[in-house]
Structure formats: C-alpha cells, structure tokens
N, CA, C and O atoms as a Tripos MOL2 file, in Angstrom:
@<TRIPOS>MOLECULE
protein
  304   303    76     0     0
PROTEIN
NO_CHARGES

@<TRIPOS>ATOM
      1 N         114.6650  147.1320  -61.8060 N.3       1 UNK1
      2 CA        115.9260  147.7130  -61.3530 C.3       1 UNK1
      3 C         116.8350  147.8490  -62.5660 C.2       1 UNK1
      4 O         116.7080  147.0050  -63.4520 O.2       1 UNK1
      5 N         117.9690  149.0620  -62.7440 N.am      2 UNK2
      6 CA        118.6380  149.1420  -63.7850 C.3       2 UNK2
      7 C         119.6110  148.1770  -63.4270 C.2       2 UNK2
      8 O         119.7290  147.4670  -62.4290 O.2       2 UNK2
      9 N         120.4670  148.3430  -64.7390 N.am      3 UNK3
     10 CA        121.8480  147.8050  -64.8050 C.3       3 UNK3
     11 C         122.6670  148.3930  -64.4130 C.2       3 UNK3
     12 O         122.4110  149.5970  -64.4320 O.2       3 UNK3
     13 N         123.8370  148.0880  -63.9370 N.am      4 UNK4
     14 CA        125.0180  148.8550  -63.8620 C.3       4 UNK4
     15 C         125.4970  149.4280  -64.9700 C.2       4 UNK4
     16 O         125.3650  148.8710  -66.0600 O.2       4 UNK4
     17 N         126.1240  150.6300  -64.8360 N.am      5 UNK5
     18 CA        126.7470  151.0750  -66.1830 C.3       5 UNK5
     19 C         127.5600  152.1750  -65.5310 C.2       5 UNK5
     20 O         127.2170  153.2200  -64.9770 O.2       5 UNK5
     21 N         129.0050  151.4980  -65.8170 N.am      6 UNK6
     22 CA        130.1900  152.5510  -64.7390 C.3       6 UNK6
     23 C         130.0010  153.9320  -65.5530 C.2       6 UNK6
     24 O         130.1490  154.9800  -64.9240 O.2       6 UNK6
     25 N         129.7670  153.9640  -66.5580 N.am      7 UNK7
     26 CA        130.2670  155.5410  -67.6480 C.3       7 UNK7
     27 C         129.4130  156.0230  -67.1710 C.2       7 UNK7
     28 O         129.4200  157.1870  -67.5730 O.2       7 UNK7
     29 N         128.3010  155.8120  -66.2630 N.am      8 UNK8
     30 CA        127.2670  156.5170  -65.5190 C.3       8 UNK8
     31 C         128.1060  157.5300  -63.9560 C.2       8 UNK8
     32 O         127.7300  158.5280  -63.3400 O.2       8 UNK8
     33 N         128.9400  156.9200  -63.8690 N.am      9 UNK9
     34 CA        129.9580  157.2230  -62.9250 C.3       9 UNK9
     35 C         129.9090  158.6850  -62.4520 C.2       9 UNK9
     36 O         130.3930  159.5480  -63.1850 O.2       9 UNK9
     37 N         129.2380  159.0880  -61.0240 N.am     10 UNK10
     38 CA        129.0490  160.6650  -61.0500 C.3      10 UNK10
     39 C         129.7130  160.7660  -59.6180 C.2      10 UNK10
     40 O         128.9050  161.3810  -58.9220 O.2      10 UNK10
     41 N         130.8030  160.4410  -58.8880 N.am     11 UNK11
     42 CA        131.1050  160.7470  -57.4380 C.3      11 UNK11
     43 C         130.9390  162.0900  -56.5950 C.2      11 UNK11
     44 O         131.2170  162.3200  -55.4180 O.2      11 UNK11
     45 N         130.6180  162.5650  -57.1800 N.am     12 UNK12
     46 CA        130.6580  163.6210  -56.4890 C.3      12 UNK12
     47 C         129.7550  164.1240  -55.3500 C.2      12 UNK12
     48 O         128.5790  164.3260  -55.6550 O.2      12 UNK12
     49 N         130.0890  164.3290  -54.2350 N.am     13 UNK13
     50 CA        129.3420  164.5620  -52.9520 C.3      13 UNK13
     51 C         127.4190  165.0910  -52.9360 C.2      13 UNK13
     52 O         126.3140  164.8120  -52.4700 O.2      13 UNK13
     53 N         128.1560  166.0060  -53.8180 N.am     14 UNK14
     54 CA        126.1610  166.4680  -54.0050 C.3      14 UNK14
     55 C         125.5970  165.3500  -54.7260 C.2      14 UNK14
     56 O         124.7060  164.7670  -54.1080 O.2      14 UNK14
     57 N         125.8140  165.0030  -55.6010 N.am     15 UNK15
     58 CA        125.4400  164.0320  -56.3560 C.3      15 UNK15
     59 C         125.0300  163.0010  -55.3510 C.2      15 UNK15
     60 O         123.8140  162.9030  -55.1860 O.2      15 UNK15
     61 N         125.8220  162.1920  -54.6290 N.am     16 UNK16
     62 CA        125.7350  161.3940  -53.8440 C.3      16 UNK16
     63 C         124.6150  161.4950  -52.3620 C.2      16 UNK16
     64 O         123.8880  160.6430  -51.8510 O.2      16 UNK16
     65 N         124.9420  163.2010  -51.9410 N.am     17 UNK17
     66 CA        123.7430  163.8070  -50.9060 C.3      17 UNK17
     67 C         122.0330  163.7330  -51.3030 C.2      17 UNK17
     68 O         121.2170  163.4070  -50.4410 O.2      17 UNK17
     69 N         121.7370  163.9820  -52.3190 N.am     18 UNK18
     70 CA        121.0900  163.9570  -53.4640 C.3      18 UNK18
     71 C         120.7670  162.5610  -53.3130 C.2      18 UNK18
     72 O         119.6210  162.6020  -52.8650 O.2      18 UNK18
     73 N         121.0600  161.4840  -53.4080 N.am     19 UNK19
     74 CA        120.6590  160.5350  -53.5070 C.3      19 UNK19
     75 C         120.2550  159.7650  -52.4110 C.2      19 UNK19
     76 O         119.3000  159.0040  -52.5710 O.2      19 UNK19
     77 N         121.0380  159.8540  -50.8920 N.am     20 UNK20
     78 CA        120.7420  159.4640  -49.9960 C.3      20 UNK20
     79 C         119.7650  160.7310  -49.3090 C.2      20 UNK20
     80 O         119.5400  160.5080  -48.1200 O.2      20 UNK20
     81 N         119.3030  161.6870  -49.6940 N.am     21 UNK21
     82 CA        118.1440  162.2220  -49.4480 C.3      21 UNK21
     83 C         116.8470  161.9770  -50.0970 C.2      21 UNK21
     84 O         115.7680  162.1990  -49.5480 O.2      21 UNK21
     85 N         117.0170  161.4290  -51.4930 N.am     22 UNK22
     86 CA        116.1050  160.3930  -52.2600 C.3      22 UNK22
     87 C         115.6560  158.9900  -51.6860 C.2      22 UNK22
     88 O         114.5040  158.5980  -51.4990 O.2      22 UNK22
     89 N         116.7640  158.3760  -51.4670 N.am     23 UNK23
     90 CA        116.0770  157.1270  -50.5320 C.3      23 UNK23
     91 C         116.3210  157.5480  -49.1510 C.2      23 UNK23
     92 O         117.0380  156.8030  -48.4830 O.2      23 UNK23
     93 N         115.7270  158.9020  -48.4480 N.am     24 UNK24
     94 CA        115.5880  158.6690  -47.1010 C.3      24 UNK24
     95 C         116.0580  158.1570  -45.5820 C.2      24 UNK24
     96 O         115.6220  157.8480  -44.4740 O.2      24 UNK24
     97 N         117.5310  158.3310  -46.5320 N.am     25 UNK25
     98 CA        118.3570  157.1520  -45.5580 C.3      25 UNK25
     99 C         119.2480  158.2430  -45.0710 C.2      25 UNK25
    100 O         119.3380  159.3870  -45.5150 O.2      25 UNK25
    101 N         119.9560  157.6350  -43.9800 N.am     26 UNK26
    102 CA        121.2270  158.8920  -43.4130 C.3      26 UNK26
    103 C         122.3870  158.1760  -43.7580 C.2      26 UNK26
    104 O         122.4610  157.0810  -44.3160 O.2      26 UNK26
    105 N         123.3980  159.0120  -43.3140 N.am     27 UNK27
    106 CA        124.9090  158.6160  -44.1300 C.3      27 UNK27
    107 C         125.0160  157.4420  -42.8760 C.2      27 UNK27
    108 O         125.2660  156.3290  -43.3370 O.2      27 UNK27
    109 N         124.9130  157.4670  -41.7790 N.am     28 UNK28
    110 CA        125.4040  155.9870  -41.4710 C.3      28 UNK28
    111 C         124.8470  154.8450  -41.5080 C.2      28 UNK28
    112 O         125.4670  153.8400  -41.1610 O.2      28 UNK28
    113 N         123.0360  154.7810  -42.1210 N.am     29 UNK29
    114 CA        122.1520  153.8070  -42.6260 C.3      29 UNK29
    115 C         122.7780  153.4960  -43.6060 C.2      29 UNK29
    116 O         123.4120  152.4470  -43.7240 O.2      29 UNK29
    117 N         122.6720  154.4040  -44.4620 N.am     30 UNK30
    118 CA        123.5330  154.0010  -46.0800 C.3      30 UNK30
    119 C         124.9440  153.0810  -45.7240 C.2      30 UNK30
    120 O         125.0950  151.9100  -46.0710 O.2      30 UNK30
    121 N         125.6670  153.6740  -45.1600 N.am     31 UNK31
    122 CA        127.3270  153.3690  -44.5690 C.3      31 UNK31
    123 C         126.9200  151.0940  -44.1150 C.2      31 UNK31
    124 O         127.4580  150.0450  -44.4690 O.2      31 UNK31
    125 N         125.8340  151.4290  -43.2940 N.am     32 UNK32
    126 CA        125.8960  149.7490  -42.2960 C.3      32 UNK32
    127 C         125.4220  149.1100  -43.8990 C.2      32 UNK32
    128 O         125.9290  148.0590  -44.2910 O.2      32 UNK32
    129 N         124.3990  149.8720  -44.7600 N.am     33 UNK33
    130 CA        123.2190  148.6470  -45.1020 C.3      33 UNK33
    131 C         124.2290  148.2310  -46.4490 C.2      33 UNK33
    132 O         124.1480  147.1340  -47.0020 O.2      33 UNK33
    133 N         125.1540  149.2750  -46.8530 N.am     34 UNK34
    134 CA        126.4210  148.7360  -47.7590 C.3      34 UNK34
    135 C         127.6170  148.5770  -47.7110 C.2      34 UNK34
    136 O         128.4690  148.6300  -48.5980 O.2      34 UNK34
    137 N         127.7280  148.2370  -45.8890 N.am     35 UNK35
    138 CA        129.0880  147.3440  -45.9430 C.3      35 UNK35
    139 C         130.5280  148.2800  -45.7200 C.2      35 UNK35
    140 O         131.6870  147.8950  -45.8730 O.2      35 UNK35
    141 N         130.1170  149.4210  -45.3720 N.am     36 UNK36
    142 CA        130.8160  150.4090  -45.5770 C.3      36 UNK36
    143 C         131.5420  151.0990  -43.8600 C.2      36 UNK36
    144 O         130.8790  151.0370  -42.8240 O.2      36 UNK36
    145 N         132.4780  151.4960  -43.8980 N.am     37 UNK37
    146 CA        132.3830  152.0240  -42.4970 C.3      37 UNK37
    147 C         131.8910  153.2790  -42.2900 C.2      37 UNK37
    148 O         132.0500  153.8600  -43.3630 O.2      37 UNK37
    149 N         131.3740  154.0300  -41.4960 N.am     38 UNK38
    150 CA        130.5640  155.1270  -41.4390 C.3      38 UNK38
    151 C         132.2630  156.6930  -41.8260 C.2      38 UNK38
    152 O         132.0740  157.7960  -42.3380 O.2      38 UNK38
    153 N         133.4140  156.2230  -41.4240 N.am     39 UNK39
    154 CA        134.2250  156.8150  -41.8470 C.3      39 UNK39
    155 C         134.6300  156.8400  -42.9390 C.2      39 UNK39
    156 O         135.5300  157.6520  -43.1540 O.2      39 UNK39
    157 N         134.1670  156.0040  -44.0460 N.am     40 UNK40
    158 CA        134.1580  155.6050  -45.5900 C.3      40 UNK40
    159 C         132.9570  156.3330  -46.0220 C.2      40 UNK40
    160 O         133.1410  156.6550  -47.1960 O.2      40 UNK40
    161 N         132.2080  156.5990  -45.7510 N.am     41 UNK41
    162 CA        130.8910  157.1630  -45.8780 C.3      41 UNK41
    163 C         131.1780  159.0400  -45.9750 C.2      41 UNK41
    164 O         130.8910  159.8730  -46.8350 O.2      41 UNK41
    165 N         131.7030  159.1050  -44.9650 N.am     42 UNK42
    166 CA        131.8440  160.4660  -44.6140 C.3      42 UNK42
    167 C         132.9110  161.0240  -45.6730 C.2      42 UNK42
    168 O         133.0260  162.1810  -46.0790 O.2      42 UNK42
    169 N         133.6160  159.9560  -45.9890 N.am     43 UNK43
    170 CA        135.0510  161.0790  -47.1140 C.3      43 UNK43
    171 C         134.4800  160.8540  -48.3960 C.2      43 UNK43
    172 O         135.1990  161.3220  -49.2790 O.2      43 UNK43
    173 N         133.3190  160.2370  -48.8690 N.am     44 UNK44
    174 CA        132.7580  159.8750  -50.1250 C.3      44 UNK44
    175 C         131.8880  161.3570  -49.4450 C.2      44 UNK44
    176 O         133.0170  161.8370  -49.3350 O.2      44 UNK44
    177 N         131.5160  161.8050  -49.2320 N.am     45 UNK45
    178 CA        130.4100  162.6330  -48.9200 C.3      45 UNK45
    179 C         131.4710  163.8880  -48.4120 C.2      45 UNK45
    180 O         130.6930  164.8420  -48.3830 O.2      45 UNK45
    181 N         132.2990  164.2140  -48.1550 N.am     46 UNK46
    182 CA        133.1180  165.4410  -47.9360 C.3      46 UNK46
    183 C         133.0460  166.1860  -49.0270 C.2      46 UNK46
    184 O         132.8390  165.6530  -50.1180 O.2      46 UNK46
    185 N         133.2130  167.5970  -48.8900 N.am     47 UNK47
    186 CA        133.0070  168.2600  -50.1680 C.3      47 UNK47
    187 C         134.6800  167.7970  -51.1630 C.2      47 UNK47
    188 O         135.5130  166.9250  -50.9150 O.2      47 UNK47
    189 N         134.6370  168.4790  -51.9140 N.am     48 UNK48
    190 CA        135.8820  167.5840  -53.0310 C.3      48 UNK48
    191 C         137.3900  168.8720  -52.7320 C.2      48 UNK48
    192 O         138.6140  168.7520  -52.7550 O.2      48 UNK48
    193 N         136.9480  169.4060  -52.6120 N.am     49 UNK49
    194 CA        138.0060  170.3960  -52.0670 C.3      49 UNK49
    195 C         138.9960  169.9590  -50.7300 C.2      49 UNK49
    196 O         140.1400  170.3420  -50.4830 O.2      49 UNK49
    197 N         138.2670  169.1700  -50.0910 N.am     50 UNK50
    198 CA        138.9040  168.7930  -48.6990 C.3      50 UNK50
    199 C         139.7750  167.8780  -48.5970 C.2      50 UNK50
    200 O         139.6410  166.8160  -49.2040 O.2      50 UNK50
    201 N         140.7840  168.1250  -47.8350 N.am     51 UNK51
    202 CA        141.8900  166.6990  -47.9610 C.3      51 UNK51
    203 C         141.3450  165.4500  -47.4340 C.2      51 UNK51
    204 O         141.9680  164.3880  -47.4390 O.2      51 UNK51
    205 N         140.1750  165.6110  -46.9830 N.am     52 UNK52
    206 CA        139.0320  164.3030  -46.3960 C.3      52 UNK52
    207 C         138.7880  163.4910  -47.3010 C.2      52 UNK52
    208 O         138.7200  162.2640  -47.2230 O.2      52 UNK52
    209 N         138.5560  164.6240  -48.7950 N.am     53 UNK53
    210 CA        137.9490  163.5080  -49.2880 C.3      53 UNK53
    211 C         138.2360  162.5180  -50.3340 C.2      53 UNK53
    212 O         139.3030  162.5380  -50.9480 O.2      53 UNK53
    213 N         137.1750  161.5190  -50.5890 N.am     54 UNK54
    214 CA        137.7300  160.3010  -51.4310 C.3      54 UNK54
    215 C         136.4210  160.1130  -52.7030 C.2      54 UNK54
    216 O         135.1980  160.2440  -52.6650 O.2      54 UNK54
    217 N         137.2230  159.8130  -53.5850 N.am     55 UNK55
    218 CA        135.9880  159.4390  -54.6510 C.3      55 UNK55
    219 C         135.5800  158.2870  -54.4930 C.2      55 UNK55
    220 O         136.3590  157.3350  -54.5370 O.2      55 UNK55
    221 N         133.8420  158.0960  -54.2040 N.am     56 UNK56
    222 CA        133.3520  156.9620  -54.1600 C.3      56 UNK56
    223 C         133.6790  156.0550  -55.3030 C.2      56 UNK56
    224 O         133.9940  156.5010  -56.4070 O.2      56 UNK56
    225 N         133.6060  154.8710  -55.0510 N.am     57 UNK57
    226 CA        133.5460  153.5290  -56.3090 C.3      57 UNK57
    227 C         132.1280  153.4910  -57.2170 C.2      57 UNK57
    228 O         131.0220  153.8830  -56.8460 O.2      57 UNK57
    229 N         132.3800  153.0800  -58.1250 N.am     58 UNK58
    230 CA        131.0350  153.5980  -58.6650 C.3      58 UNK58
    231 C         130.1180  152.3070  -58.1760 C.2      58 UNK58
    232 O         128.9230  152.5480  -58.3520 O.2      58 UNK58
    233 N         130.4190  150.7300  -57.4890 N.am     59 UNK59
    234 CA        129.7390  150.1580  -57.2660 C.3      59 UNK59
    235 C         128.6940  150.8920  -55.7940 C.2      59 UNK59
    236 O         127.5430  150.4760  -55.6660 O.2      59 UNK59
    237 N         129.2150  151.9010  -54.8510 N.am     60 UNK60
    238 CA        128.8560  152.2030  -53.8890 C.3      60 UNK60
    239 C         127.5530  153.5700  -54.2350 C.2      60 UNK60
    240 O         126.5660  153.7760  -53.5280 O.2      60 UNK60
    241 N         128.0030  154.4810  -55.7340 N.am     61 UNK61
    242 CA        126.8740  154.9760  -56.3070 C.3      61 UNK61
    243 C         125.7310  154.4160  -56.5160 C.2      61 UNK61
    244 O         124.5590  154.6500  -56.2190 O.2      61 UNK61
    245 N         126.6830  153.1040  -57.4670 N.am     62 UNK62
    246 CA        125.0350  152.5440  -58.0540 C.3      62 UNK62
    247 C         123.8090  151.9100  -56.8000 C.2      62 UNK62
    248 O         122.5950  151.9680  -56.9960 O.2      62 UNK62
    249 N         124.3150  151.4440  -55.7950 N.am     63 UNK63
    250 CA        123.8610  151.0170  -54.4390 C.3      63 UNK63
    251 C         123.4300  151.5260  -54.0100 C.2      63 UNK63
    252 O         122.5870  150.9980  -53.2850 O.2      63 UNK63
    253 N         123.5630  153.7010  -53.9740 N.am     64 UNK64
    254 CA        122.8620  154.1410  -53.3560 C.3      64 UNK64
    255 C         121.7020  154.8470  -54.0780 C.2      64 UNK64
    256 O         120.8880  155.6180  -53.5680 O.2      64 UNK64
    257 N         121.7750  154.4350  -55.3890 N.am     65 UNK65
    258 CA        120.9780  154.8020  -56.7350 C.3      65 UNK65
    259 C         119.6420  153.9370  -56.3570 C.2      65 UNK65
    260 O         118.4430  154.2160  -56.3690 O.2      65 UNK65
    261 N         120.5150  152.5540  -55.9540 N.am     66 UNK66
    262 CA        119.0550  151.7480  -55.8830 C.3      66 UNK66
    263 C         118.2470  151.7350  -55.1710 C.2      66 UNK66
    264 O         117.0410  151.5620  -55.3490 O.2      66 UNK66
    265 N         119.0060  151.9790  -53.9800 N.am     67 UNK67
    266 CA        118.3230  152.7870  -52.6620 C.3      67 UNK67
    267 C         117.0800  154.0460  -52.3450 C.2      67 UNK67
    268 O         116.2050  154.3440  -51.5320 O.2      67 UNK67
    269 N         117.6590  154.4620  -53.5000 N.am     68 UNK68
    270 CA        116.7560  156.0680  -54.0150 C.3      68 UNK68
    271 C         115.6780  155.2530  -54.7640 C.2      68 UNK68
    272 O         114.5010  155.6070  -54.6960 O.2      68 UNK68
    273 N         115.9410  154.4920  -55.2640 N.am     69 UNK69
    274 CA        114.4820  154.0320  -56.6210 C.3      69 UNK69
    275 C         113.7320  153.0910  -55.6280 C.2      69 UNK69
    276 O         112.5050  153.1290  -55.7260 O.2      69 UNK69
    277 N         114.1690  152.3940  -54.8480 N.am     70 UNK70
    278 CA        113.2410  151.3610  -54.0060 C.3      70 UNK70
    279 C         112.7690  152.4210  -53.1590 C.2      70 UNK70
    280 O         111.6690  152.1150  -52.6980 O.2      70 UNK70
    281 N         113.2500  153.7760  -52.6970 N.am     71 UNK71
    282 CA        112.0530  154.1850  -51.4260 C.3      71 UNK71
    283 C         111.0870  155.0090  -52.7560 C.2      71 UNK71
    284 O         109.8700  155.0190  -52.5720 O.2      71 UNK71
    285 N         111.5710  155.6130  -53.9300 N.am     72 UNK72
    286 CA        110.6390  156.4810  -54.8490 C.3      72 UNK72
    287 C         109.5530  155.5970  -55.4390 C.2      72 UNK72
    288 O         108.3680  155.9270  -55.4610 O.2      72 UNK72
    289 N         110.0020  154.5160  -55.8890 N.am     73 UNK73
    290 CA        109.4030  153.1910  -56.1880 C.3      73 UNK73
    291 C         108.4870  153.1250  -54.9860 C.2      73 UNK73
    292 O         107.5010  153.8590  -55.0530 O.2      73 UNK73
    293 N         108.6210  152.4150  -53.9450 N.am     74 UNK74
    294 CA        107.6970  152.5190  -52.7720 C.3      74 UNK74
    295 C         106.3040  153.7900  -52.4830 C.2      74 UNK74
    296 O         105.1760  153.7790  -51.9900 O.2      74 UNK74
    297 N         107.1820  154.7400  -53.1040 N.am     75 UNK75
    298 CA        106.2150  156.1000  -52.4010 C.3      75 UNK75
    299 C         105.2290  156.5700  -53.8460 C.2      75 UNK75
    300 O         104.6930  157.6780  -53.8720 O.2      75 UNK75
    301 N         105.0870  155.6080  -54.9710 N.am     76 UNK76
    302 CA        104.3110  155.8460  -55.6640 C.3      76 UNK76
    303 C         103.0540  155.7710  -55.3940 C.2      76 UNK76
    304 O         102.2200  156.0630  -56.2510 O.2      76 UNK76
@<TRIPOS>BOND
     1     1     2 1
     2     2     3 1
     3     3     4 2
     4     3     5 am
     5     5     6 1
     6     6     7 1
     7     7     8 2
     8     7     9 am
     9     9    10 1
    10    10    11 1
    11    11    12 2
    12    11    13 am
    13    13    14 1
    14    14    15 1
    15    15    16 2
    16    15    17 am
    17    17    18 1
    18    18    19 1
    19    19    20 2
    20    19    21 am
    21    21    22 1
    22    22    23 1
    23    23    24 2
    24    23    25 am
    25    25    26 1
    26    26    27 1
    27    27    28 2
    28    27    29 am
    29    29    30 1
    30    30    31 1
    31    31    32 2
    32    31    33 am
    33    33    34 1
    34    34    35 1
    35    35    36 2
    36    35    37 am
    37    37    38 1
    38    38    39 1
    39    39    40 2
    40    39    41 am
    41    41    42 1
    42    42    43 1
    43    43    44 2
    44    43    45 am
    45    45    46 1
    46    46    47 1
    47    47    48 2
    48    47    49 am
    49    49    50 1
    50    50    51 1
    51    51    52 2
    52    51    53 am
    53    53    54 1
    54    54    55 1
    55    55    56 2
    56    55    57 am
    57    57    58 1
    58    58    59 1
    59    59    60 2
    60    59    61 am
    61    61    62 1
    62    62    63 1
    63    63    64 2
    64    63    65 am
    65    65    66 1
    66    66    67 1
    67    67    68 2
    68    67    69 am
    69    69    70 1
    70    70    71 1
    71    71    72 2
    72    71    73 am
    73    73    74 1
    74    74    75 1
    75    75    76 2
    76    75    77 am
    77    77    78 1
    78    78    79 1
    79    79    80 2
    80    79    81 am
    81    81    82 1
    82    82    83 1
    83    83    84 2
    84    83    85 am
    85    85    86 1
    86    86    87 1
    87    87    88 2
    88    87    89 am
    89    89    90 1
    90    90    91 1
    91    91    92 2
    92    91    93 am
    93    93    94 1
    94    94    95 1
    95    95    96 2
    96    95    97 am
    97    97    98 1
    98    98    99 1
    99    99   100 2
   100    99   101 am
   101   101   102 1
   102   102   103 1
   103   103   104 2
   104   103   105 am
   105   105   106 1
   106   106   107 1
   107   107   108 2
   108   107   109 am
   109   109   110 1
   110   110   111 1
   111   111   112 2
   112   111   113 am
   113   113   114 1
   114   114   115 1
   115   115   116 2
   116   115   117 am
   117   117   118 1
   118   118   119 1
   119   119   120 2
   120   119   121 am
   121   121   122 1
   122   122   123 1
   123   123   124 2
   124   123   125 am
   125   125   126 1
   126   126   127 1
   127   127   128 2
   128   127   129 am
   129   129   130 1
   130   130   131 1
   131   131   132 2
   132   131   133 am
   133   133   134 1
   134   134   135 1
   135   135   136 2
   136   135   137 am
   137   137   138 1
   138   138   139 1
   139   139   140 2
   140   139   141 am
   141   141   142 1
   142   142   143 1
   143   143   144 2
   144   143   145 am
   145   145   146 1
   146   146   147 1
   147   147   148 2
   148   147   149 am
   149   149   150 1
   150   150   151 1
   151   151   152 2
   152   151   153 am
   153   153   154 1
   154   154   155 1
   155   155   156 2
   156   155   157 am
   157   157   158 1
   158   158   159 1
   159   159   160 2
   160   159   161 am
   161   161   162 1
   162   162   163 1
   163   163   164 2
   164   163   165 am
   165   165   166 1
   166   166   167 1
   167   167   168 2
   168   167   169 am
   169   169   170 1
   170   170   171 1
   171   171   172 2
   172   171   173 am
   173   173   174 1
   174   174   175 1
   175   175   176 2
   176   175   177 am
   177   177   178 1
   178   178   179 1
   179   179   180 2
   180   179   181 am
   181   181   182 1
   182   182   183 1
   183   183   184 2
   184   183   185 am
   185   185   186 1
   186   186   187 1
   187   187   188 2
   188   187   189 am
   189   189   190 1
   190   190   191 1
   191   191   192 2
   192   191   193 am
   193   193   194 1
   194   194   195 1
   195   195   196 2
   196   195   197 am
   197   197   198 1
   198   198   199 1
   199   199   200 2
   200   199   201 am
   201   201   202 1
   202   202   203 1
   203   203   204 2
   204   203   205 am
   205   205   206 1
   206   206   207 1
   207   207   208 2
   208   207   209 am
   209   209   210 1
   210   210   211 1
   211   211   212 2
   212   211   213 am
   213   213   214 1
   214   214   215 1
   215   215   216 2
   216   215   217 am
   217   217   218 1
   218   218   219 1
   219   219   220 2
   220   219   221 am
   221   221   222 1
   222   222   223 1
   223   223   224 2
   224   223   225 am
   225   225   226 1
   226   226   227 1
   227   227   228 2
   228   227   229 am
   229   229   230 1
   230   230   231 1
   231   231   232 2
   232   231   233 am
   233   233   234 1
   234   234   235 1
   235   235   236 2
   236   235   237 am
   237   237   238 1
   238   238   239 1
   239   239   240 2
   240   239   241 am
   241   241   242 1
   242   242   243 1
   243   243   244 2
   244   243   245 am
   245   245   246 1
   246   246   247 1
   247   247   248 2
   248   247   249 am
   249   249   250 1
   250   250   251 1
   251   251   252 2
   252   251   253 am
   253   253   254 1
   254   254   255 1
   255   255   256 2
   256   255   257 am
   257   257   258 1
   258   258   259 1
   259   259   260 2
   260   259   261 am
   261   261   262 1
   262   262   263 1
   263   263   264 2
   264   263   265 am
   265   265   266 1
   266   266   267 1
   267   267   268 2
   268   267   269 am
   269   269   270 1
   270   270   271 1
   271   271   272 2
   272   271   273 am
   273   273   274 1
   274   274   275 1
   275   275   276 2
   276   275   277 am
   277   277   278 1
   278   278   279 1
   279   279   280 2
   280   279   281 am
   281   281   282 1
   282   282   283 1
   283   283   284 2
   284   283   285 am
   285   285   286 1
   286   286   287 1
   287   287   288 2
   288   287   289 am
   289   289   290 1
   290   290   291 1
   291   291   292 2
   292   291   293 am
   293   293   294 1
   294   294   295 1
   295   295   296 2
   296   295   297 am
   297   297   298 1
   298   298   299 1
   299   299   300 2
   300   299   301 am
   301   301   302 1
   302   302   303 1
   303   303   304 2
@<TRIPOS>SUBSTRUCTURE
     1 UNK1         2 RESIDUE 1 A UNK
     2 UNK2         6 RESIDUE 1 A UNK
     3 UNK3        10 RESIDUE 1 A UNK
     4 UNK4        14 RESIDUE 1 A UNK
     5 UNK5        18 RESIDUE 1 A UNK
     6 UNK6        22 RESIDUE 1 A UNK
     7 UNK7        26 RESIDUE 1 A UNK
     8 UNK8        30 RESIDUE 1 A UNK
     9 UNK9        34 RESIDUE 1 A UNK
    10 UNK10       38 RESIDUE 1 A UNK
    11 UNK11       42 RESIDUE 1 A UNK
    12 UNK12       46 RESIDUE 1 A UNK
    13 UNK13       50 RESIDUE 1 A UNK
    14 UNK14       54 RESIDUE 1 A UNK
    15 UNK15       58 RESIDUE 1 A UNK
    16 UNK16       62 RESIDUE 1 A UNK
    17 UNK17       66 RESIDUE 1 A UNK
    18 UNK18       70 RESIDUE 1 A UNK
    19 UNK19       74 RESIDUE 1 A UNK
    20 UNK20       78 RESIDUE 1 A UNK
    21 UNK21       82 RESIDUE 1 A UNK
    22 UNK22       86 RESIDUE 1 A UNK
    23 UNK23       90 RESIDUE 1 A UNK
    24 UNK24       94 RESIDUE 1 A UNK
    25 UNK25       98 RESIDUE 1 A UNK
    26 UNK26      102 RESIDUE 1 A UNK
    27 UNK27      106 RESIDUE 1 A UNK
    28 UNK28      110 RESIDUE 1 A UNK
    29 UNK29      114 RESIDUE 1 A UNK
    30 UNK30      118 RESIDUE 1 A UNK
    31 UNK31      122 RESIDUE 1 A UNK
    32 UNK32      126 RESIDUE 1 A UNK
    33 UNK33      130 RESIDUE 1 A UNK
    34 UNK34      134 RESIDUE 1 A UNK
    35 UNK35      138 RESIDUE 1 A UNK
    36 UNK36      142 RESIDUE 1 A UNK
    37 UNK37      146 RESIDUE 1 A UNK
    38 UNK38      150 RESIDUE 1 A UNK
    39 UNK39      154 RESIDUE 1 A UNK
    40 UNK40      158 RESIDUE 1 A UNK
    41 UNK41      162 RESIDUE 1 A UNK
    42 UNK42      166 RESIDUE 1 A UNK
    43 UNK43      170 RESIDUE 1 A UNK
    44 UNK44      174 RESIDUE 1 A UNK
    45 UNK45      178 RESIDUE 1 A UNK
    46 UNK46      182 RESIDUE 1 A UNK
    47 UNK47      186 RESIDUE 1 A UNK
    48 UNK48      190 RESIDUE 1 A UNK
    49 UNK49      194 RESIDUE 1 A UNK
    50 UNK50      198 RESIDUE 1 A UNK
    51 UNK51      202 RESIDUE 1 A UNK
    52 UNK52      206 RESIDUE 1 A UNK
    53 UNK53      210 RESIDUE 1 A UNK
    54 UNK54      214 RESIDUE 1 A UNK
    55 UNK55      218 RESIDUE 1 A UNK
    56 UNK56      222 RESIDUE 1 A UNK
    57 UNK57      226 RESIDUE 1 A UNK
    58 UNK58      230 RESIDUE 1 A UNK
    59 UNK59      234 RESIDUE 1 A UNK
    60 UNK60      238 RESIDUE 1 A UNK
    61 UNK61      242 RESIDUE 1 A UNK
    62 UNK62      246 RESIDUE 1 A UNK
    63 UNK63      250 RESIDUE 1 A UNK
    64 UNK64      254 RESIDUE 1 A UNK
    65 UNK65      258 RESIDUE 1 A UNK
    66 UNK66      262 RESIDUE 1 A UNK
    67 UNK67      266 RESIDUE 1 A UNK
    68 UNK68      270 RESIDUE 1 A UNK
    69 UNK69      274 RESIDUE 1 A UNK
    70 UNK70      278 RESIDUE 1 A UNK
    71 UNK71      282 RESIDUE 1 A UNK
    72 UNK72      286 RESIDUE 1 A UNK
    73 UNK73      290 RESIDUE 1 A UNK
    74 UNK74      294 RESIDUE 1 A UNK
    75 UNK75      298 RESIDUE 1 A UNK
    76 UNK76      302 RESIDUE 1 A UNK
C-alpha cells in the first residue's frame, strides 16, 4: 500500500468517479465503509460548477485510492 502524500491532492469529481469505479464500489458503499454521510459523498462527487459542491479532503481521496488498488490488486 502507498503512502500518503497530500501534493498528490486531485478532488475533483471525475477524478474521484474514476476511482470508485476502479474499486467497484458505489457512492454510498464508499460513503458507509469511510465514515462519511452518503450526503458528504454526493457534494464531493457533484460536478464543480454546482453550488452542491464541496472539495473532498485529501484523506477521503487517498481512502478511495486504496479502495481502487485492493479490488485491482485482488483482480490480478
């Protein structure tokens, strides 16, 4: 598993869609399995134009980074 490294920092919705389509998960799997409310989920994932939305934390990226490498990891 990597390290954290905030300057890795990419919030942005596709970026983030992208990743929870990598680990296979849906926005409110992702939302329970990190603690998140599924309405916290949804404004990290709004497009960036919208008054919805919110820039994820980069601890909630890297979480769903790892998420993506344990199911790609798995499906080797």
């Amino acid at each position: 598993m990597s390290k954290p490294d905030a300057t890795n920092h990419n919030p942005t919705p596709t970026y983030l869609r992208d990743l929870l389509d990598q680990a296979d998960v849906s926005q409110r799997q992702a939302a329970h399995l990190l603690g998140v409310s599924d309405r916290m989920m949804r404004y990290y994932l709004a497009d960036e134009g919208s008054d919805q939305h919110r820039k994820a934390p980069y601890v909630v990226q890297f979480a769903i980074e790892c998420l993506a490498k344990e199911n790609n990891d798995g499906q080797s």
